[in-house]
C-alpha positions as CSV (number, residue, x, y, z in Angstrom):
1,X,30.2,-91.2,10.3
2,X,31.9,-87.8,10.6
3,X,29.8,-84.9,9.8
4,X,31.6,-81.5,11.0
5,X,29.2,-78.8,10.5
6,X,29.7,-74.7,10.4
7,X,33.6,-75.2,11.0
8,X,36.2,-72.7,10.2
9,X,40.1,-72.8,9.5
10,X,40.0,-76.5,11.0
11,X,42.2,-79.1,10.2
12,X,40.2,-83.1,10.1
13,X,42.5,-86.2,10.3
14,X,40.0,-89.2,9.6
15,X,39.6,-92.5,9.4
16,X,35.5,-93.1,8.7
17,X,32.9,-95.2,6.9
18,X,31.6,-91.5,5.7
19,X,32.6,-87.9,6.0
20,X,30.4,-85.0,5.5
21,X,30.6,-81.2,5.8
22,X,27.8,-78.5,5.9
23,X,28.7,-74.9,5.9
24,X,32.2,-75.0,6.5
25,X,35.3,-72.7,5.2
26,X,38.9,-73.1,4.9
27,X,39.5,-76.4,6.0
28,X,41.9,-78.9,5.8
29,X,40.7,-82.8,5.5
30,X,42.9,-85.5,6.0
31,X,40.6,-88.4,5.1
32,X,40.4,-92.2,4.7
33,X,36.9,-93.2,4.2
34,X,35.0,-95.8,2.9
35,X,32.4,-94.5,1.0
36,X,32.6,-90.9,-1.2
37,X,32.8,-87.7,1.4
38,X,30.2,-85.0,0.3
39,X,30.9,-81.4,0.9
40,X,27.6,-79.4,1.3
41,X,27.7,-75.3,0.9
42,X,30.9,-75.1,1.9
43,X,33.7,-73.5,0.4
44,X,37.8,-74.1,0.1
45,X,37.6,-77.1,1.7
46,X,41.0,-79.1,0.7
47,X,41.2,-83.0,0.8
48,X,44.5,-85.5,1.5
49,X,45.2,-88.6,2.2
50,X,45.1,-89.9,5.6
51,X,48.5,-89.9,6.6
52,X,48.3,-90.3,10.6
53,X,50.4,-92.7,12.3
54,X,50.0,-94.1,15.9
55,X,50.1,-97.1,18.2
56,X,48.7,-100.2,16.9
57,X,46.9,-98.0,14.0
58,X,47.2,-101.2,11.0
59,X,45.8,-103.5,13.9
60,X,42.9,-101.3,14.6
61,X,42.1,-100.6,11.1
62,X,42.4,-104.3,10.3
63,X,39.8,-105.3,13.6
64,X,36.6,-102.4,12.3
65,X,37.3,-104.3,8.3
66,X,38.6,-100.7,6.7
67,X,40.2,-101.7,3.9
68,X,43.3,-99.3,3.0
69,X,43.8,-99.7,-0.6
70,X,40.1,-98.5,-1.1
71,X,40.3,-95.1,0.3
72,X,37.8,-92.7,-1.2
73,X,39.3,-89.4,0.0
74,X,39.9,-87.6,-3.4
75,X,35.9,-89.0,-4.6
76,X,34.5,-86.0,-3.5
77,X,30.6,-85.2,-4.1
78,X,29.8,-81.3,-4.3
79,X,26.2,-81.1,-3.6
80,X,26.7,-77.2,-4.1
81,X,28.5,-77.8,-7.3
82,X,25.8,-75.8,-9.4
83,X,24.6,-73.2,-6.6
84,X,26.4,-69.8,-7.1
85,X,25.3,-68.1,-3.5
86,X,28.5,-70.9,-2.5
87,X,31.7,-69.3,-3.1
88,X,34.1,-71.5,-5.0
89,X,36.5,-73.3,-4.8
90,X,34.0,-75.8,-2.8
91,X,36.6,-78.2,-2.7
92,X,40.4,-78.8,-4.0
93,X,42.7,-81.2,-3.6
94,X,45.3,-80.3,-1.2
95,X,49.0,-79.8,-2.7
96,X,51.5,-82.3,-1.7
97,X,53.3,-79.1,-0.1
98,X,50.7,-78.2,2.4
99,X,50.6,-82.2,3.8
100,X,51.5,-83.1,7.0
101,X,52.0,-86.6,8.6
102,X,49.8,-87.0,12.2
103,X,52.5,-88.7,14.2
104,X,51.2,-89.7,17.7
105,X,53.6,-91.4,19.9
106,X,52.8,-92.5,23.3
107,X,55.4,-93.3,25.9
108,X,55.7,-97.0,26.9
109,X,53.4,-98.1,23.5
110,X,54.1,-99.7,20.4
111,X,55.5,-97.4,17.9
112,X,53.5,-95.4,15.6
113,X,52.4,-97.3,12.9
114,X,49.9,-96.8,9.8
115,X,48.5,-98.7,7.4
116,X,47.8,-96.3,4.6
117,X,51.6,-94.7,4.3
118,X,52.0,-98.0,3.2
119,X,50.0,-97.6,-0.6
120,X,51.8,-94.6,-2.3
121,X,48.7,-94.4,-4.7
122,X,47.0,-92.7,-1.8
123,X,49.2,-89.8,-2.2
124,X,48.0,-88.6,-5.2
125,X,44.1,-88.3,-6.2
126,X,43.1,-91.4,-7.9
127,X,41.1,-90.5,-10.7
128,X,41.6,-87.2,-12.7
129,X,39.1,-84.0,-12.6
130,X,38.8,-81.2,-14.7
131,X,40.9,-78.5,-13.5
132,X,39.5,-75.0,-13.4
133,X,41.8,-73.1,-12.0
134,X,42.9,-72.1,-8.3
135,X,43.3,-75.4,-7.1
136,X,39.7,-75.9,-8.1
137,X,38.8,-79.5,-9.2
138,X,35.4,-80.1,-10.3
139,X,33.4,-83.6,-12.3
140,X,29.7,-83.3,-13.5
141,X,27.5,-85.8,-11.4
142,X,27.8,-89.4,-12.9
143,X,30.7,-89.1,-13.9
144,X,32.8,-92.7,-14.3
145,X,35.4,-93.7,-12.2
């Protein structure tokens, strides 16, 4: 699990059974992870798809069991979603624009490789919010997949 907590103007590329933030602002999250991330009073948080490549990445992914055509990174539960002392947005989806491949290449390794560049319905969020305005998404608890 990944659980970044009172961050600011950071940028998260990862690959985790479960993400979750607590009081964080203006950050970028570049997420594959198994189970729904949460976002916790914390405000203009925006979510991508993991898009890192490096070494032996697919192999690695493939030995821990992640699948990568069951990436929950744009399933995102607002636990702030009805508290109003949390500025909004709490979370948005990032735009394709402001997305950025993690390349890591390491001299005298295998190229970079990933497996999740490899399913273009990662690129774009997999279920459709209602849209509220500045990049704001948001989905009333419950709500069906």
């Amino acid at each position: 699990s990944v659980f970044p907590r009172d961050c600011e103007n950071c940028e998260f590329h990862v690959i985790a059974q479960q993400f979750r933030t607590r009081d964080c602002k203006n950050c970028k999250v570049f997420l594959y992870s198994a189970t729904d991330p949460i976002v916790e009073s914390s405000t203009k948080i925006g979510f991508a798809p993991y898009d890192g490549h490096y070494p032996n990445l697919k192999r690695l992914v493939s030995e821990v069991g992640f699948d990568p055509e069951d990436n929950h990174w744009d399933d995102v539960f607002d636990f702030s979603q009805d508290d109003d002392t949390v500025p909004a947005p709490h979370w948005y989806i990032l735009p394709e624009a402001e997305r950025t491949p993690l390349v890591i290449d390491i001299p005298g390794q295998a190229p970079a490789d990933s497996p999740f560049s490899d399913h273009p319905a990662h690129r774009e969020p997999t279920r459709q919010y209602g849209h509220t305005g500045h990049n704001e998404y948001s989905f009333p608890a419950g709500t069906p997949a």
